[in-house]
N, C-alpha and C positions, 0 to 999 in steps of 0.2 A: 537417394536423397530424401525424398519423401517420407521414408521409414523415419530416418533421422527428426527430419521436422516433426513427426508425431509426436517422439519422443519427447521432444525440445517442449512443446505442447502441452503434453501429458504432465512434464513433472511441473510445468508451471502453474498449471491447474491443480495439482497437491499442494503445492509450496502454497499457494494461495486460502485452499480451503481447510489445510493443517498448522498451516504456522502462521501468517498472517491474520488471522482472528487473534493468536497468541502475541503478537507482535504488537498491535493496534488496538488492545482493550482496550474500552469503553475511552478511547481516542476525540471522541465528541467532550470532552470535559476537557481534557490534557493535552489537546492536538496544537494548541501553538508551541508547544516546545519544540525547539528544534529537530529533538532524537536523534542526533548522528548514528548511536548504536546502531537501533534497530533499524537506517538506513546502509550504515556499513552491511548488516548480516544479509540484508536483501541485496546489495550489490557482489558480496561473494560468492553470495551462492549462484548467483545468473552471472558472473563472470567465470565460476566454476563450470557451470549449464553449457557457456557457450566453448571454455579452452583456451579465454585468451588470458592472457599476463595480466595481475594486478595492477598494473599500472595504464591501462587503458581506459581512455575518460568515458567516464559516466554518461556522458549523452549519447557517447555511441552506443553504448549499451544497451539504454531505453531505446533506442532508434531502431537497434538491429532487431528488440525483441516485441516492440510495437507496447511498448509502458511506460508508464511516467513511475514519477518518485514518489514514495512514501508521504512524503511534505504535501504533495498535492493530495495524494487521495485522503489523504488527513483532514485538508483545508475543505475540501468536498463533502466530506463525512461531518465538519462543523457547521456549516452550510447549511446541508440537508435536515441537520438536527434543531438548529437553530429556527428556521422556516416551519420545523413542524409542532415548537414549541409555541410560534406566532399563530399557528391555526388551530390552536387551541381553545376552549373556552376558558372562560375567565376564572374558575373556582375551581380547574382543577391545579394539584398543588403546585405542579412542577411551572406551570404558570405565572402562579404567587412569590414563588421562588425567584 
């Protein structure tokens, strides 16, 4: 079983540092859109990961795999971007902007 969990582990830490940068470009600009897509593709593929049917709800999903949804780490990455535009000085552009 353990072997298994590595696995489970492993590719979600690819999925993460290969496609999710790809998923969530520059997400700080465009992050209140909803994205269903790119919420779909991250649901099939950890509903593929784990073997269950398409049709099993999404919370359970993020629960069994210990993740939340794209929407949030979206609204987190606005957040974070946001706050760091506020600690800015006053003349640089992106400020003035």
């Amino acid at each position: 079983m353990l072997k298994h969990k590595n696995c489970i582990t492993h590719k979600l830490d690819l999925f993460d540092k290969l496609v999710s940068p790809i998923l969530n470009y520059a997400c700080d600009v465009w992050g209140f859109v909803k994205g269903n897509a790119i919420e779909r593709v991250y649901l099939q593929f950890c509903k593929r990961l784990l073997g269950v049917k398409k049709t099993t709800q999404n919370d359970f999903i993020y629960g069994e795999l210990g993740r939340v949804s794209y929407r949030t780490l979206r609204y987190y990455n606005i957040i974070k971007f946001w706050i760091k535009i506020l600690n800015t000085e006053n003349n640089i552009f992106i400020r003035k902007t």
